[in-house]
C-alpha positions in Angstrom: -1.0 4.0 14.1 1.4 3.0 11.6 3.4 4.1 8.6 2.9 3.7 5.1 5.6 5.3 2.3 3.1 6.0 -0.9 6.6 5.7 -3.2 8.0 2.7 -2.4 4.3 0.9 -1.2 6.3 -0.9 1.9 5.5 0.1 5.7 7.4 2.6 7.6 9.2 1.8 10.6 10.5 4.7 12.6 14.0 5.6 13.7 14.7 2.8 10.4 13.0 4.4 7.8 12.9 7.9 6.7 9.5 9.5 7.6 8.9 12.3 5.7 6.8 11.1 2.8 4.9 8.6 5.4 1.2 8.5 5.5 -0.2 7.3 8.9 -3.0 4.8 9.1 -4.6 2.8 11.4 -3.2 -0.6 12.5 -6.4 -2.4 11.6 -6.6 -1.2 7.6 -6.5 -3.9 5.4 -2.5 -3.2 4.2 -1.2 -4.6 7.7 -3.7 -7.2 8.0 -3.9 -9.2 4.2 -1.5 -11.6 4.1 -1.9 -11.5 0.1 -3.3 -9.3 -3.0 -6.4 -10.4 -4.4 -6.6 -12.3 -7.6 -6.2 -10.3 -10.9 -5.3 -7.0 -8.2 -1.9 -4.8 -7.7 -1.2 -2.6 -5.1 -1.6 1.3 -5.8 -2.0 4.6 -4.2 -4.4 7.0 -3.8 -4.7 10.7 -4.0 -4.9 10.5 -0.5 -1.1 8.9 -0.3 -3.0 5.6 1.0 -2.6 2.4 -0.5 -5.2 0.9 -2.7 -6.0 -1.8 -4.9 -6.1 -1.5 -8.4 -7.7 -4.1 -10.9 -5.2 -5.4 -13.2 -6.1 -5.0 -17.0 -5.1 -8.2 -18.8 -7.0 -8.0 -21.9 -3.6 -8.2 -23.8 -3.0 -11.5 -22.2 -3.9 -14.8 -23.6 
C-alpha cells in the first residue's frame, strides 16, 4: 500500500511526510503507475480522498 495526500495531490512517504490526511491505496492504481495525465485531463479528488481525473473544460479557449 501506499500514500496519497488528497490536498496537495503528491504521494506520501512515511517518516518524510505528515500522514494524517493520507489516503492509502494500492501500489498497482493507476496514480503510481502513469507516467503522464491524459490529453485535455487534470488531476482531481474524489469524495472518497482518492485521486481522479477530471476532463478539462476548454470551451473558452481558442
Amino acid at each position: 500500500m501506499r500514500l496519497f495526500n488528497p490536498v496537495t495531490l503528491t504521494e506520501v512517504i512515511p517518516g518524510l511526510h505528515d500522514t494524517s490526511q493520507a489516503t492509502g491505496l494500492p501500489d498497482d492504481h493507476w496514480f503510481f503507475t502513469y507516467d503522464y495525465l491524459p490529453d485535455g485531463m487534470a488531476l482531481a479528488v474524489n469524495e472518497a480522498g482518492e485521486p481522479a481525473l477530471e476532463k478539462i473544460d476548454t470551451s473558452h479557449v481558442k
